[in-house]
C-alpha positions as CSV (number, residue, x, y, z in Angstrom):
1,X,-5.2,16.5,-23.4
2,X,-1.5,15.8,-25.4
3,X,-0.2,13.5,-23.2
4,X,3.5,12.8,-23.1
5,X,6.3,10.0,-23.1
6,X,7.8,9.4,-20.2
7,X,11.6,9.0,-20.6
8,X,12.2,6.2,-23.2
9,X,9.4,4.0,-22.0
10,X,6.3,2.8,-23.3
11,X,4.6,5.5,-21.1
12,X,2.4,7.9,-22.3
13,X,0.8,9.9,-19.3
14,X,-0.7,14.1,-19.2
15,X,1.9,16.5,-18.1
16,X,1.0,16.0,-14.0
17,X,0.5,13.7,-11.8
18,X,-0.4,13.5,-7.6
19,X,1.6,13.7,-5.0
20,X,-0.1,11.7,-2.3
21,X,2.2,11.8,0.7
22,X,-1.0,13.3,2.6
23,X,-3.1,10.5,1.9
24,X,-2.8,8.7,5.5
25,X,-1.1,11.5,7.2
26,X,-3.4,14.9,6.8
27,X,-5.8,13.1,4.4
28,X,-8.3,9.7,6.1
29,X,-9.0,7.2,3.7
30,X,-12.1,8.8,2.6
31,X,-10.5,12.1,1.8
32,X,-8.3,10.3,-0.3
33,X,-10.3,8.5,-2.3
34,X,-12.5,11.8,-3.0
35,X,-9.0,13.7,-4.4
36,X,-8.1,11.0,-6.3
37,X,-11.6,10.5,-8.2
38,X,-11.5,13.9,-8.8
39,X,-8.0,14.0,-10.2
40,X,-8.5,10.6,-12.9
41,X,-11.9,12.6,-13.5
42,X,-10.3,15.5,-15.2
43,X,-8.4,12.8,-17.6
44,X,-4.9,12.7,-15.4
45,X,-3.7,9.0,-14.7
46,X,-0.2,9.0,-12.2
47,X,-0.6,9.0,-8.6
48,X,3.0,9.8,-7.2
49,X,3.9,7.7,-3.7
50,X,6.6,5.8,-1.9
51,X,6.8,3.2,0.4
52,X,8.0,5.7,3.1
53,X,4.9,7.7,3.2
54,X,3.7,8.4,5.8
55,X,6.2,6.8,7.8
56,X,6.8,9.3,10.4
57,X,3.3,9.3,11.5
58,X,3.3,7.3,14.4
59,X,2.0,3.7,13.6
60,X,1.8,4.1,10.0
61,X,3.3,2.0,7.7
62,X,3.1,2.9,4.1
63,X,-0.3,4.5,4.5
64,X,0.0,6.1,1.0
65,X,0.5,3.2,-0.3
66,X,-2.1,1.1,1.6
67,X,-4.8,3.8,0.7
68,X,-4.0,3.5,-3.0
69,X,-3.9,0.2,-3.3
70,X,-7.6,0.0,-2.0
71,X,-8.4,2.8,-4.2
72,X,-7.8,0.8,-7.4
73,X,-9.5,-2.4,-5.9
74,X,-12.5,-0.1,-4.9
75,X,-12.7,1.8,-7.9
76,X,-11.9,-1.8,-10.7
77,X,-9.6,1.0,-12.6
78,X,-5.9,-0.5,-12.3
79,X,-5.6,-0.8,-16.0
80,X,-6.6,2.7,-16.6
81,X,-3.9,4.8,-14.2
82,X,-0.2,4.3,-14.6
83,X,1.1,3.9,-10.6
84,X,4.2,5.6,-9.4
85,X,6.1,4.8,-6.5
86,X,9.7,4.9,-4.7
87,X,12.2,3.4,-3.3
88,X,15.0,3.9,-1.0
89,X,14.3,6.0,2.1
90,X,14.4,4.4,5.6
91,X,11.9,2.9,6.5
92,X,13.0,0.8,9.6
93,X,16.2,-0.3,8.2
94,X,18.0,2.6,9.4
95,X,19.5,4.0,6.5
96,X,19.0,5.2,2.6
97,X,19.5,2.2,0.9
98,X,19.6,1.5,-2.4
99,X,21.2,-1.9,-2.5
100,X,20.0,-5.0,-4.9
101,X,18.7,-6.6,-1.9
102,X,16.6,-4.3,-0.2
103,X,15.0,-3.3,-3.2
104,X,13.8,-6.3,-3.9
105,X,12.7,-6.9,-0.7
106,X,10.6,-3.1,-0.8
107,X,9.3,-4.0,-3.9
108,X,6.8,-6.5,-3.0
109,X,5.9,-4.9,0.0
110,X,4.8,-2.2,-2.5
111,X,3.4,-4.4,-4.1
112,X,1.1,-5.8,-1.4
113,X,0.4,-2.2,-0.6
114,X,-0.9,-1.2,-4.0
115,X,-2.5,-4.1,-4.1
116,X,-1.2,-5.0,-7.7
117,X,1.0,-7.3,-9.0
118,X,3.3,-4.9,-11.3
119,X,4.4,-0.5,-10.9
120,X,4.1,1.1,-13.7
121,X,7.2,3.7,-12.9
122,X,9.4,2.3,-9.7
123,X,11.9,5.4,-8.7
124,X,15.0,5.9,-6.8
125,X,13.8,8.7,-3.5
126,X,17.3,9.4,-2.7
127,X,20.8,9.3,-4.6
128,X,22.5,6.7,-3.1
129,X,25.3,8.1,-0.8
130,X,27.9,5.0,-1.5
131,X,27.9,5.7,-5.2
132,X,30.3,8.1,-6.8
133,X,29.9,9.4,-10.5
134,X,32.9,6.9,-11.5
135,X,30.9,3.8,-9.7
136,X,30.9,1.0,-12.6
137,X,27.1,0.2,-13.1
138,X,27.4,-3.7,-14.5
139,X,23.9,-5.1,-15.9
140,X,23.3,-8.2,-15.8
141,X,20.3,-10.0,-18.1
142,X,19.0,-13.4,-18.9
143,X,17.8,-15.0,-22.5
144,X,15.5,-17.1,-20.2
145,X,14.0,-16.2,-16.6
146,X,11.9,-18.5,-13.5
147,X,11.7,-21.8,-15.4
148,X,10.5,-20.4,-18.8
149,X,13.7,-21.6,-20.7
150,X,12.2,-21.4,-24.0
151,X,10.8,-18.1,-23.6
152,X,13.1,-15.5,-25.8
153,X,12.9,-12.1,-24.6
154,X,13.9,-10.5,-27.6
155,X,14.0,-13.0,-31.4
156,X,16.2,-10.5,-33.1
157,X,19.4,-8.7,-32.8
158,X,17.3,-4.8,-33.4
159,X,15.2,-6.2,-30.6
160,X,17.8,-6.6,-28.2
161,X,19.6,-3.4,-29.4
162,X,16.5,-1.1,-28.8
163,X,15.9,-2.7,-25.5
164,X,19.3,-2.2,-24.2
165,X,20.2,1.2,-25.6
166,X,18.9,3.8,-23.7
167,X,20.9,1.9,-20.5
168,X,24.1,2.5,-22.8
169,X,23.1,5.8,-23.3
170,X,22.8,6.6,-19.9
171,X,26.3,5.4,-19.0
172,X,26.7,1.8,-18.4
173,X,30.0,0.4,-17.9
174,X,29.5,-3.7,-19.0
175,X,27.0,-5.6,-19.4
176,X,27.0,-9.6,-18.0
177,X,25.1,-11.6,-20.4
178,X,23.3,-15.1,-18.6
179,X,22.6,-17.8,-21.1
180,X,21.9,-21.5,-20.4
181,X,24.6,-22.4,-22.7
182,X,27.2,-19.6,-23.0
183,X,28.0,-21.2,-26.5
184,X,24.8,-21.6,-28.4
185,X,23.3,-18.9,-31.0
186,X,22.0,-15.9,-29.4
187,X,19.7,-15.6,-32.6
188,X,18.6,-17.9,-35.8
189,X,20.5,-17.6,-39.1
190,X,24.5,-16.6,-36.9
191,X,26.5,-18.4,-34.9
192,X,27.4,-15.5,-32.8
193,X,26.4,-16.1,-29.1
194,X,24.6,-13.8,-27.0
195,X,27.5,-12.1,-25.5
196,X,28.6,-12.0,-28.9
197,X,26.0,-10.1,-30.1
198,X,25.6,-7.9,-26.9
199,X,29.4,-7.0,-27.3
200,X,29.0,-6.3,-31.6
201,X,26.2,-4.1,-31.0
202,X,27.2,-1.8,-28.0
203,X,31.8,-2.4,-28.0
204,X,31.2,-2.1,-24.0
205,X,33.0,-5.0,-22.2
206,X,31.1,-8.1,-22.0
207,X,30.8,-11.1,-18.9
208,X,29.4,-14.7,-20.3
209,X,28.0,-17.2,-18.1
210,X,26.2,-20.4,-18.6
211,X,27.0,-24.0,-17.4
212,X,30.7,-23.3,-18.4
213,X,32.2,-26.6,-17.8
214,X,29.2,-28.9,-17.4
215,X,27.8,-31.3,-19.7
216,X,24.3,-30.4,-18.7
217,X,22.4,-26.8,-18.6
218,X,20.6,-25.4,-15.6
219,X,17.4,-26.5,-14.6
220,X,15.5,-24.8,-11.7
221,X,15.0,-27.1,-8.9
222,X,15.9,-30.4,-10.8
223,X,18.1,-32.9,-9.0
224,X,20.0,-33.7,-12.1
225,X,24.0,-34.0,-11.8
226,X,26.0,-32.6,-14.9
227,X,29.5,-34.1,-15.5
228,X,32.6,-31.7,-16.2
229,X,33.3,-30.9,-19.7
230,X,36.5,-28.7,-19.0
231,X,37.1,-25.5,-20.5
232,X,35.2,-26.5,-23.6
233,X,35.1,-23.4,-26.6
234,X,35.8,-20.6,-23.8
235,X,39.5,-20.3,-25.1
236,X,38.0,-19.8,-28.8
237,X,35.0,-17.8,-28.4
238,X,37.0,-15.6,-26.3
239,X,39.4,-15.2,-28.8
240,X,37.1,-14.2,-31.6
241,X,36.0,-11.6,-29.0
242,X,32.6,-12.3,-28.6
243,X,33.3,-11.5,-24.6
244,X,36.0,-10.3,-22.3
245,X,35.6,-12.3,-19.1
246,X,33.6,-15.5,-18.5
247,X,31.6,-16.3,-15.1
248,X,32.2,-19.9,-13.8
249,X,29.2,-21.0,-11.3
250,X,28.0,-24.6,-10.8
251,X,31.2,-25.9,-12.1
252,X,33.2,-24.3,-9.1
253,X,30.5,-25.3,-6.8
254,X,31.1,-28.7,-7.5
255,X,34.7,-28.5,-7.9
256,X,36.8,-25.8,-5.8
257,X,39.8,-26.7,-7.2
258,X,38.4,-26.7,-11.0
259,X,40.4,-23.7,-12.4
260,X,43.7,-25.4,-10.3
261,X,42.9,-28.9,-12.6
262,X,42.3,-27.1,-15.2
263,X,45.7,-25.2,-15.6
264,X,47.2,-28.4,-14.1
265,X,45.8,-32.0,-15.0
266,X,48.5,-33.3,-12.6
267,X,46.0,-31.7,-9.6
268,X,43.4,-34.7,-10.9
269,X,40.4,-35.0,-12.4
270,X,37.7,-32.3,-12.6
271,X,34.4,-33.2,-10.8
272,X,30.8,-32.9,-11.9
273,X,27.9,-30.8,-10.4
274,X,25.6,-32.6,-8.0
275,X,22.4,-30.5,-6.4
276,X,24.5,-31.7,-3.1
277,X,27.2,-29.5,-4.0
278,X,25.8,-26.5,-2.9
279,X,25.3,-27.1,0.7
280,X,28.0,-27.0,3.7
């Protein structure tokens, strides 16, 4: 069977996959199962569910999902069939929602549906209704995620560019670049920061961020104050256009008044960060 890319991803799947909203509403458990041996038996791979099926059963709660997930535990064949599920729909929060926060609050119940700890294909079910075709889509990425701050996502600037492009392509409007230093080397062998880079290859606007103003980069969970630094090379890298706008976050937490000292030494001295700063 030719199977076939999915999109721009990594995916390779046949040319169909299974709708499963039945399995849990018009389809038991064992039912289930029985369809979806026979369907991986005949070389397809991609379930299709969501996280609202089958929610308007009475006392269901992501049945689909539920059955699935036991099917792949059952059955010892997660790493052979490429799961597919949605987000989105209502499902007790009264309303389509597509928001940053709710989805990543449906995506580990999804997760703890399926069983699993990653979705192969993780789908919008509705167009979301507060988002018009001129909406500015902003992405925001990290060189370093959960503690790993040596971990590089991408070592070179084609690596970064063929991740990245097919979100251009598909209409971005900026991208806001996290670093733990806004000014150090994106990449070995030029000086030119990430945002730099990020704004060379793709000329869409760029927002830096990373311990702007404090003598001492972010460290998950450490109790370690960092002293103010001022504006530091902002005013330069700026110039050189390497971004457009720079993002200003444990500084201001320790200092409210930080951009008021800073375009007026008379206001006093900046402060430092102290893990204390962030609570009321």
């Amino acid at each position: 069977m030719t199977l076939r890319q999915l999109g721009q991803t990594d995916l390779h799947i046949a040319p169909l996959v299974l709708g499963t909203n039945t399995a849990g509403w018009t389809a038991d458990e064992a039912t289930s199962f029985a369809i979806f041996d026979a369907f991986v038996d005949q070389g397809f791979a991609a379930p299709d569910t969501a996280d609202v099926y089958s929610c308007w059963v009475p006392g269901n709660d992501g049945e689909s999902e539920k059955i699935i997930g036991c099917w792949l535990k059952a059955r010892g064949n997660r790493d052979r069939v490429h799961v597919v599920t949605k987000v989105g729909s209502d499902i007790g929060q009264g309303r389509v929602d597509l928001s940053a926060t709710w989805i990543e609050q449906a995506v580990e119940g999804s997760l703890a549906r399926l069983q699993t700890d990653y979705i192969d294909l993780y789908q919008s079910h509705w167009s979301d209704p507060t988002v018009g075709p001129d909406y500015p889509v902003i992405l925001r990425f990290s060189q370093w995620k959960g503690g790993h701050y040596d971990a590089r996502p991408w070592t070179t600037p084609d690596e970064l560019r063929a991740a990245l492009q097919p979100v251009v392509d598909a209409g971005l409007t900026a991208f806001h670049v996290s670093t733990r230093r806004y000014h150090e080397p994106g990449f070995d062998g030029s000086p030119l920061t990430l945002a730099g880079w990020t704004r060379q290859l793709f000329g869409l606007p760029v927002i830096a961020v990373g311990s702007v103003g404090l003598q001492a980069p972010y460290i998950r969970g450490a109790a370690t104050p960092a002293e103010s630094t001022g504006i530091g090379t902002v005013p330069a890298l700026m110039a050189a256009g390497e971004f457009d706008l720079i993002a200003i976050g444990r500084a201001l937490l320790g200092d409210p008044r930080w951009v008021a000292k800073l375009r007026d030494p008379r206001e006093g001295p900046q402060l430092g960060y102290a893990p204390n700063s962030r609570k009321p």
